[in-house]
PLY file of the C-alpha trace (Angstrom):
ply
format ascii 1.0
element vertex 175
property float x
property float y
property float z
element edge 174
property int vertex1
property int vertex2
end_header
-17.32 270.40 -18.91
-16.24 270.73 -22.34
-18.98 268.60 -24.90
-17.14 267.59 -27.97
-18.56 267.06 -31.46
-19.39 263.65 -32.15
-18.08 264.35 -35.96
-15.06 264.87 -34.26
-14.50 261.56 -32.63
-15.18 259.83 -35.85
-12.96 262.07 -37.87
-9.90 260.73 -35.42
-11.21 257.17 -35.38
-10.50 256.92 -39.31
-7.37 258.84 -38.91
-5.90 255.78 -36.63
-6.38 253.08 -39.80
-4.75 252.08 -42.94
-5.08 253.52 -46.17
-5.93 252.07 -49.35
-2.56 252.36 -51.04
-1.20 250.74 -47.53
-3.17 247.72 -47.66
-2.82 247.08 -51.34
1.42 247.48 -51.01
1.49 245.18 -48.05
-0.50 242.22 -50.24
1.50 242.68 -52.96
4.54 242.28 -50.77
3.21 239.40 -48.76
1.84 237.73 -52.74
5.53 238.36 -53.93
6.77 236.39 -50.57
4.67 233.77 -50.97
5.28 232.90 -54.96
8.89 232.38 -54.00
7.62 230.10 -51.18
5.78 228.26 -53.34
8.79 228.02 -56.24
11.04 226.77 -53.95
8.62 223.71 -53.01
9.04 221.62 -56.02
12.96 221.91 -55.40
13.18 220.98 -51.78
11.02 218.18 -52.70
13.09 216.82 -55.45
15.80 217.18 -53.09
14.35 215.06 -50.41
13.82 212.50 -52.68
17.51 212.38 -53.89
18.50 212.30 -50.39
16.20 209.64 -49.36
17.34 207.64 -52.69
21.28 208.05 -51.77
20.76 207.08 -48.51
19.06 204.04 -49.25
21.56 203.32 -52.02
24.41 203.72 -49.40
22.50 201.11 -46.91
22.23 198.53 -49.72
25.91 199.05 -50.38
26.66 198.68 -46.72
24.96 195.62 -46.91
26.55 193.60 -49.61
29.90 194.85 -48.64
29.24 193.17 -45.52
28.04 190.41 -47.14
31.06 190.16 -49.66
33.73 190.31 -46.44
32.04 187.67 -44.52
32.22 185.29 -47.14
35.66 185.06 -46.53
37.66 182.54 -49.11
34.03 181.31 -50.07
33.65 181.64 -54.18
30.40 182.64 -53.68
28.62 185.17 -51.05
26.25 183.71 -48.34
23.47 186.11 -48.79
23.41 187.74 -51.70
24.72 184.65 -54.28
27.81 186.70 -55.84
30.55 184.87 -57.74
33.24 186.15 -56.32
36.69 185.21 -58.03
39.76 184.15 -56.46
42.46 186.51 -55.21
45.85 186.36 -57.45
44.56 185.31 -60.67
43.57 187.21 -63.45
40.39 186.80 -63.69
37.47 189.22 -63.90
33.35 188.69 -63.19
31.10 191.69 -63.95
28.45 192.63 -64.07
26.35 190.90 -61.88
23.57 192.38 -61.04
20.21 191.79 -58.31
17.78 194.24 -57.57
16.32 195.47 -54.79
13.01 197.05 -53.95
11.67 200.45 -52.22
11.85 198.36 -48.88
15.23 197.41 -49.60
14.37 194.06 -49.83
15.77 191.21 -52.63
13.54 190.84 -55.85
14.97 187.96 -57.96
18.60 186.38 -57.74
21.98 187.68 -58.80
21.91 187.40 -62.87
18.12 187.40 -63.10
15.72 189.54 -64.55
13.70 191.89 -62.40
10.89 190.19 -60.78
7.18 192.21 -60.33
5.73 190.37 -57.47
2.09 192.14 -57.14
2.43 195.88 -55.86
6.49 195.05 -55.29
8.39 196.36 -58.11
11.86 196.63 -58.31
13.54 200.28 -57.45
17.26 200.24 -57.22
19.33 197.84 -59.94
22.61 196.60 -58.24
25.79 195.92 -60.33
28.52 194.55 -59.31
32.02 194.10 -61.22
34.74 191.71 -59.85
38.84 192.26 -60.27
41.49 190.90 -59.06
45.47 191.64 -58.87
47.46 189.16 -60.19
49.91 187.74 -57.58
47.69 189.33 -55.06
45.75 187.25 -52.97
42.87 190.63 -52.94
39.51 190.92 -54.68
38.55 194.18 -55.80
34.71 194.66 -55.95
33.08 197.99 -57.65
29.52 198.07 -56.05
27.15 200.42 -58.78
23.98 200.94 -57.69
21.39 202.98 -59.87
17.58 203.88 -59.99
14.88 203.28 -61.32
15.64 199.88 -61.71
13.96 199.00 -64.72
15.50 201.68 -66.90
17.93 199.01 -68.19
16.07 195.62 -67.66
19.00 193.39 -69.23
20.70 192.58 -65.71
23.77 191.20 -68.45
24.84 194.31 -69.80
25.77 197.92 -67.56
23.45 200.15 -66.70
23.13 202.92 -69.04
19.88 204.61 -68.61
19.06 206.01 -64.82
18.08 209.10 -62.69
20.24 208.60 -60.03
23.39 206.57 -59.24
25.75 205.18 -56.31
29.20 204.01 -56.52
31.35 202.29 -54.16
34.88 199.91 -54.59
36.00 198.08 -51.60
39.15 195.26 -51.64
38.77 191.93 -50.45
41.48 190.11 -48.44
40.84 186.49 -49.72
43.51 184.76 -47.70
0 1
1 2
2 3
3 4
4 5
5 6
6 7
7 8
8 9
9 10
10 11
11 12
12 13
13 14
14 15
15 16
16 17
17 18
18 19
19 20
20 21
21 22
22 23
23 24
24 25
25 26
26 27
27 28
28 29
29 30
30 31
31 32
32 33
33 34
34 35
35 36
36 37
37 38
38 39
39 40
40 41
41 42
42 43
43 44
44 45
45 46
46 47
47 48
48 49
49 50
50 51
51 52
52 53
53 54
54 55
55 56
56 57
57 58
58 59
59 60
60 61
61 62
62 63
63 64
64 65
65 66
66 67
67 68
68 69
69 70
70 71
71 72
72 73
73 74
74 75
75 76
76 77
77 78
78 79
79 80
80 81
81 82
82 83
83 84
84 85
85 86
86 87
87 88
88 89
89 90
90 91
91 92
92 93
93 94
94 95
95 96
96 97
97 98
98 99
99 100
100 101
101 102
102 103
103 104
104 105
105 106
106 107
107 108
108 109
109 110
110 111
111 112
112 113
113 114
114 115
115 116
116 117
117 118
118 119
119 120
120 121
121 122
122 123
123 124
124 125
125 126
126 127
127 128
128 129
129 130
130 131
131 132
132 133
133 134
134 135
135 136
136 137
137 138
138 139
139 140
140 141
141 142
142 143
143 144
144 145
145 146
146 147
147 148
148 149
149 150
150 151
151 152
152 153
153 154
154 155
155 156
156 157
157 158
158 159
159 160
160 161
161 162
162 163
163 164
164 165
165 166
166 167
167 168
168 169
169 170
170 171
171 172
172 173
173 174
């Protein structure tokens, strides 16, 4: 039986590990890895929130579209209170605007000024412009919703000063 030296044994054990230079290259790779991680945060969350803010946007839209067609020759909308003109005269409305808050709900009435109802405050500011085509019997509504709401609190003049903004135009037939 051959004995071996036990200086030997623990001369191979430190051969089987990593070096110094090893270790420090992989940290500074895996560091480097991570700052970019951690760069890119602030940018997918500022793109969640646009997303989030457009999408909401586009279901308030939905909404008083809806609301504009099923008011049918009505001069005014059943849920949301919009003067809507008659089809074939000349006549334009805008802007009227109503404004909505981050639970999509109503806060005020069409023409008012935003209302801060305790921890409620209004997000999105909803303006909508009214044409029609003379000898037409179609409405044309332009649906411009922007955010935050109280950028521009004068719900009489447009919108001028917002972060984000949503645009639709639909036609009403208003036989």
């Amino acid at each position: 039986m051959i004995k071996l030296n036990p200086l030997f044994r623990l001369r191979d054990t430190f051969r089987s590990g990593f070096t110094l230079v090893e270790v420090t290259l992989s940290l500074g790779i895996a560091s480097f890895a991570m700052v970019a991680i951690y760069g890119l945060l602030p940018v997918g969350i500022n793109n969640n929130q646009a997303a989030f803010s457009q999408s909401a946007a586009a279901s308030i839209a939905s909404g008083i579209v809806s609301d504009l067609r099923v008011s049918g020759t009505s001069n005014i909308s059943k849920v949301f209170g919009f003067n809507i003109p008659q089809g074939g005269s000349s006549q334009s409305i805008g802007p009227q605007t109503l404004y909505f808050d981050e639970s999509l709900s109503v806060s005020g009435s069409v023409g008012s000024a935003p209302l801060k109802s305790g921890s409620s405050t209004p997000l999105y500011r909803v303006s909508v412009y009214f044409g029609t085509y003379p000898g037409r019997a179609s409405t044309l509504a332009r649906i411009f919703i922007t955010w935050p709401a109280l950028a521009d609190q004068d719900p009489k003049i447009a919108a001028q000063h917002y972060a984000g903004a949503f645009e639709t135009v639909t036609t009403l037939d208003r036989n």
